[in-house]
C-alpha positions as CSV (number, residue, x, y, z in Angstrom):
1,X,-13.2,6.5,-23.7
2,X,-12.5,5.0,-20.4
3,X,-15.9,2.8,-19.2
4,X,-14.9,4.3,-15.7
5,X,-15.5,7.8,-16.7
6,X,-19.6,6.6,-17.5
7,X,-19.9,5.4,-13.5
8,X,-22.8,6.3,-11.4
9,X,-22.5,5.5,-8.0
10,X,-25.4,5.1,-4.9
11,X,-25.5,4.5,-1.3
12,X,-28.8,3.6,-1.1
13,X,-29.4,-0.1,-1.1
14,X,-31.7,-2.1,-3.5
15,X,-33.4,-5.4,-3.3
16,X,-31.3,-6.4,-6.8
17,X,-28.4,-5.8,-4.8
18,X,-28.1,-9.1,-2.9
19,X,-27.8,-10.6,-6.8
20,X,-26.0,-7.9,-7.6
21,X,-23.3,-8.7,-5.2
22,X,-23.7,-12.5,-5.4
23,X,-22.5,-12.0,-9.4
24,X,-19.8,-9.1,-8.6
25,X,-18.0,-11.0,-5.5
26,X,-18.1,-15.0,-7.5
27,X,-17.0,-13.2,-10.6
28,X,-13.6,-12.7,-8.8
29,X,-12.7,-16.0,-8.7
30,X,-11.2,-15.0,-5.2
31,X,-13.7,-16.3,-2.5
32,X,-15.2,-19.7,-1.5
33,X,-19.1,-19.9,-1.8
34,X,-19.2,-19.8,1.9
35,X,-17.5,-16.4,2.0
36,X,-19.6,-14.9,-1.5
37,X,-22.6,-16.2,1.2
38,X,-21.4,-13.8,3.8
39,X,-21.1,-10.7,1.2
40,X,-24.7,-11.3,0.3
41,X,-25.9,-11.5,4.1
42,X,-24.6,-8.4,4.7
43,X,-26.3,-6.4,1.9
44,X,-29.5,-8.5,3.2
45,X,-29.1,-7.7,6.5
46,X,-28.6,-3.9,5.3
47,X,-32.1,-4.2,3.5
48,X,-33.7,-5.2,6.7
49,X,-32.3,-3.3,9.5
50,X,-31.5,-0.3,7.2
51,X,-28.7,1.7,8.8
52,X,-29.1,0.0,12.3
53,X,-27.1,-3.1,10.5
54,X,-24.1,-0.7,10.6
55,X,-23.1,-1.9,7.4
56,X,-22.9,0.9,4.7
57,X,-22.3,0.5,1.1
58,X,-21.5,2.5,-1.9
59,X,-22.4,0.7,-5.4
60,X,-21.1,1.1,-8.6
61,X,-23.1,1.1,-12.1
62,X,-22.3,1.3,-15.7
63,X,-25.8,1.7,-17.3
64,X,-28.1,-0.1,-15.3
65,X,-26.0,-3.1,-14.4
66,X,-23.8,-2.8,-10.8
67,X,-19.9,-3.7,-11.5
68,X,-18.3,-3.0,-8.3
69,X,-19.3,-2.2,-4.8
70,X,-17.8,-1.5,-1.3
71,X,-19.1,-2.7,2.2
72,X,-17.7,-0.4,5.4
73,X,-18.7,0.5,8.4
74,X,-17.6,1.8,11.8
75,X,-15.9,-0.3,13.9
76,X,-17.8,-0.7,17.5
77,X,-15.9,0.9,20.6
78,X,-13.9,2.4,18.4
79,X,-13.8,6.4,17.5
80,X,-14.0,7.3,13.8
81,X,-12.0,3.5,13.1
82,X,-14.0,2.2,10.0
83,X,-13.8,-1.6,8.9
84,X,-13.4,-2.1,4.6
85,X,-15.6,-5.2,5.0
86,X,-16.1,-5.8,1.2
87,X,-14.4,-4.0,-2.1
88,X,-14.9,-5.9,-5.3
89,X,-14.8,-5.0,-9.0
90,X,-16.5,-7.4,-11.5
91,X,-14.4,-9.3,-13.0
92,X,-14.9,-8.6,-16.7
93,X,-14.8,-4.4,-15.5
94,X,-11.4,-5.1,-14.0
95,X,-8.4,-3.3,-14.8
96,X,-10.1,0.1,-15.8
97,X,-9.1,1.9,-12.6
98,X,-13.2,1.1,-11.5
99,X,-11.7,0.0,-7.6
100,X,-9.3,3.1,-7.1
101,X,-12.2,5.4,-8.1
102,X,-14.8,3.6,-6.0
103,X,-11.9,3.3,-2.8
104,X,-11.4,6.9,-3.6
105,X,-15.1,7.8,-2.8
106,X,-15.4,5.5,-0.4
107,X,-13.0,7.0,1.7
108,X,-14.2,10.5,1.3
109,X,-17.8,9.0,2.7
110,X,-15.9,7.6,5.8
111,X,-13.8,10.6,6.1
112,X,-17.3,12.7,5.5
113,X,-18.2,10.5,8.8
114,X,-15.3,12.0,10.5
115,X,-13.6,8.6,10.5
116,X,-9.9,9.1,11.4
117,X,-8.9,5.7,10.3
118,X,-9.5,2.5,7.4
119,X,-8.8,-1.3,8.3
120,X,-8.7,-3.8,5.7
121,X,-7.7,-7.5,5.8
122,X,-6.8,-9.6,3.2
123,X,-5.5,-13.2,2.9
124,X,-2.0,-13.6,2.1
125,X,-2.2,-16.2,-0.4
126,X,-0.1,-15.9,-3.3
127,X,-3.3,-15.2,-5.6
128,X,-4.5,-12.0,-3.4
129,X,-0.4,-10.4,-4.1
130,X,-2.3,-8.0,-6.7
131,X,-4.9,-6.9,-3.8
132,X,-2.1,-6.2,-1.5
133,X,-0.5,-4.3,-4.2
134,X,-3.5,-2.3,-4.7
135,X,-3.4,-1.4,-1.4
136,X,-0.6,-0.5,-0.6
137,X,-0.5,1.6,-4.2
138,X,-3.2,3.8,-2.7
139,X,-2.1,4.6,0.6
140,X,-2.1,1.7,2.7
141,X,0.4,0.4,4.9
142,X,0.5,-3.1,6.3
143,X,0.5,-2.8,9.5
144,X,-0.3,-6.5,11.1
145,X,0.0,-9.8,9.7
146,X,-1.9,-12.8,11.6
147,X,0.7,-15.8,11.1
148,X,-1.8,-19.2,10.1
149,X,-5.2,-17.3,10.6
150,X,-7.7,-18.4,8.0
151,X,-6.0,-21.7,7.7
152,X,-2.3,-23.4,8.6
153,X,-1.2,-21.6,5.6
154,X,-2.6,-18.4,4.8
155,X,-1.7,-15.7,7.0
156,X,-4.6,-13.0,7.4
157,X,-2.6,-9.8,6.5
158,X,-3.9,-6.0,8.0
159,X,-3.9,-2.6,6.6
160,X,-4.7,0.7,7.8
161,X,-5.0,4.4,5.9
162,X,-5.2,7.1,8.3
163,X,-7.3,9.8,7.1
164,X,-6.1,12.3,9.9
C-alpha cells in the first residue's frame, strides 16, 4: 500500500513543530542552515502571534511523526494573491506522491480563502530542476525569472497557479 494513502494532515500548529520542520526542511539537502533557520522562525513566530503572524501552515503526518509540511499565506496589498513560502517532503518519504497530495490540499485551503492566485519562488540552480519540474507538472507556469538574485549565479525563478 502506498504510505501516502495512511496521511493525516492539521493546520493547527504545535510546539514539536519547530523540530518538526527543522528535521523535514535539512533532510532535503536543498537549503543552507541559514535558510532551514528561517523555516523554523516562521512556525515560531506562528506559535506566538497565532494567526496575526499571517503565516498558515498545513502539516503532514504518517503515525505520529510529521513528514512534510507547507507554509502560505496572503500576500499584503494584494487581493486573494497567496505566497507558497515553504513546501517540503522529508526526505526519506520522498517520491510517494506525499508533495502533490499536500500542494493539492493546500491549494483548496487558499482557494477555500477565496485566493484567486499562488506564487512560488525557487532557485534555479541546477539541483532545484526536479522542484521546477514539479511545478510546473501541477499547474504552474513560470512566469518571472530574476537574472543573479540569490547570488551572481543562481537566478531566483517565479511561478504562479491561478485558481480563478
Amino acid at each position: 500500500m502506498n504510505k501516502s494513502a495512511a496521511l493525516v494532515f492539521r493546520e493547527n500548529v504545535l510546539p514539536g513543530d519547530p523540530v518538526a520542520v527543522r528535521g523535514i526542511v535539512a533532510s532535503t539537502g536543498f537549503f543552507y542552515d541559514h535558510e532551514i533557520d528561517v523555516a523554523v522562525e516562521l512556525v515560531d513566530e506562528r506559535l506566538q502571534k497565532g494567526l496575526k503572524s499571517g503565516y498558515l501552515f498545513l502539516f503532514a503526518a504518517q503515525g505520529d511523526r510529521t513528514v512534510a509540511y507547507s507554509c502560505f499565506g496572503e500576500i499584503a496589498c494584494s487581493e486573494g494573491s497567496y505566497d507558497l513560502y515553504w513546501i517540503a517532503v522529508h526526505d526519506d518519504c520522498r517520491n510517494q506522491g506525499i508533495g502533490k497530495i499536500l500542494l493539492d490540499r493546500t491549494e483548496a485551503l487558499i482557494a477555500g480563502r477565496k485566493g484567486r492566485a499562488i506564487w512560488v519562488e525557487t532557485s534555479g540552480q541546477e539541483k532545484y530542476l526536479p522542484t521546477r519540474k514539479f511545478y510546473l507538472r501541477l499547474g504552474y507556469e513560470e512566469e518571472a525569472v530574476l537574472k543573479g538574485f540569490y547570488s551572481a549565479n543562481d537566478d531566483k525563478i517565479i511561478y504562479v497557479k491561478r485558481l480563478v
